[in-house]
C-alpha positions in Angstrom: 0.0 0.0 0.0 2.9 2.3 0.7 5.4 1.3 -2.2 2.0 2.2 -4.3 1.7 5.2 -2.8 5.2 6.0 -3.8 5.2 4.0 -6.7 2.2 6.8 -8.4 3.4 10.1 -6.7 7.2 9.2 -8.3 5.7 8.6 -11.7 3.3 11.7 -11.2 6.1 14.7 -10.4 8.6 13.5 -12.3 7.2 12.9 -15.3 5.5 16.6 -14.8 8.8 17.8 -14.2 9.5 16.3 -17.7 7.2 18.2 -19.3 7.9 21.6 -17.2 11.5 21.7 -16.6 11.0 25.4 -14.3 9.2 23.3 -12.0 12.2 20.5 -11.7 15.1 23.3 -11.2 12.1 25.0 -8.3 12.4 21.0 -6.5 15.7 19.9 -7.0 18.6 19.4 -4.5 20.7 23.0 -4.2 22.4 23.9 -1.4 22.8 27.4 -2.1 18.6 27.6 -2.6 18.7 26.1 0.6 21.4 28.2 2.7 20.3 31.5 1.2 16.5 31.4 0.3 15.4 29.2 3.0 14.3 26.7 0.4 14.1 23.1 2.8 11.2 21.8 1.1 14.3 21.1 -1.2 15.4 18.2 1.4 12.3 16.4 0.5 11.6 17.1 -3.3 14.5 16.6 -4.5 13.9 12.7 -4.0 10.5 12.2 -6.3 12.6 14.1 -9.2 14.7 12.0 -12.1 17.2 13.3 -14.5 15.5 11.0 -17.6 13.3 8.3 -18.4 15.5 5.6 -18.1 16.7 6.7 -14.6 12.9 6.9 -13.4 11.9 3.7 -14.8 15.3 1.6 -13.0 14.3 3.3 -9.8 10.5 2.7 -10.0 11.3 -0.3 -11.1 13.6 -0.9 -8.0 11.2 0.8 -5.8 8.6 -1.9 -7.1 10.3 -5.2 -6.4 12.2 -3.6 -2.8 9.6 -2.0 -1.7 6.7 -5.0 -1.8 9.6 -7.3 -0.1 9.7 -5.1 2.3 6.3 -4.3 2.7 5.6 -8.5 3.0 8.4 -9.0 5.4 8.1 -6.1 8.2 4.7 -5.4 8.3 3.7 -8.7 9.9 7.2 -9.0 11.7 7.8 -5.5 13.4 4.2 -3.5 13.1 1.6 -6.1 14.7 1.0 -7.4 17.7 -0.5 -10.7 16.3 -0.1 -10.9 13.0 -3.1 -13.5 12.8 -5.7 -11.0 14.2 -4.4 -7.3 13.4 -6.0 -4.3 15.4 -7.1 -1.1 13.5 -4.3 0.7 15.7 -1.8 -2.2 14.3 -3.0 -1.3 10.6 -2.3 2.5 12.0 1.3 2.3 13.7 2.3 0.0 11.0 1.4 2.6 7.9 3.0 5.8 10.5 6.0 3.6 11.0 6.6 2.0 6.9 5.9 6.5 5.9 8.6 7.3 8.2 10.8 4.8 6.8 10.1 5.6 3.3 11.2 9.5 4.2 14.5 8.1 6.1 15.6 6.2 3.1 14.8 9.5 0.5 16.4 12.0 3.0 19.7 9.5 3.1 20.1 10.0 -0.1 21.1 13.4 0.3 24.3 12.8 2.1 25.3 10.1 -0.6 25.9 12.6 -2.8 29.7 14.5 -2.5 
C-alpha cells in the first residue's frame, strides 16, 4: 500500500517535471537555494525528481520489487502485535511507521551525494 503510494506520486512529479522543466530546477537538491533562500522543502523534493526516463523507470522499477519485499516482510514482523488478528491501531502504527521509513531512506540520499 505504501510502495504504491510512492510508486504513483514518483511517476506523477517526475514525469510533470519532464514536461515543465522550471518546476524541476524550483524541487531539486541546491544547497545554495537552501542556505540563502530558505528553500528546505528542497530536502524532501528533490527525492520524487529524475534526470531522464531511463533513470525513473530503474528506480520505480527498484522501488517496485524492494519496496513490496519489504512491505511483505516487516509489516507482519515488526508493526503487529498478532499478526493473525491485526487491530485497526496495528493497521495504523504500521502505515505511521513504513511512511517514516520511506522519508529516512529518501532524505539519506542526500548525504550520498559528495
Amino acid at each position: 500500500m505504501v510502495t504504491t503510494t510512492f510508486l504513483i506520486f514518483i511517476l506523477g512529479v517526475s514525469l510533470y517535471c519532464f514536461y515543465d522543466r522550471t518546476v524541476m530546477y524550483k524541487y531539486l537538491f541546491h544547497p545554495y537555494s537552501i542556505k540563502r533562500n530558505n528553500e528546505h522543502y528542497r530536502f524532501l523534493t528533490h527525492a520524487f525528481i529524475h534526470g531522464d526516463t531511463m533513470h525513473l523507470f530503474l528506480n520505480v522499477f527498484s522501488l517496485w520489487m524492494f519496496g513490496y519485499a519489504v512491505e511483505d516482510v516487516y509489516y507482519v514482523e515488526l508493526f503487529l502485535q498478532d499478526p493473525y488478528n491485526p487491530t485497526e491501531e496495528d493497521r495504523i502504527h504500521a502505515i505511521k511507521m513504513a511512511k517514516l521509513a520511506y522519508i529516512g531512506l529518501f532524505t539519506g540520499g542526500i548525504y550520498a551525494h559528495p
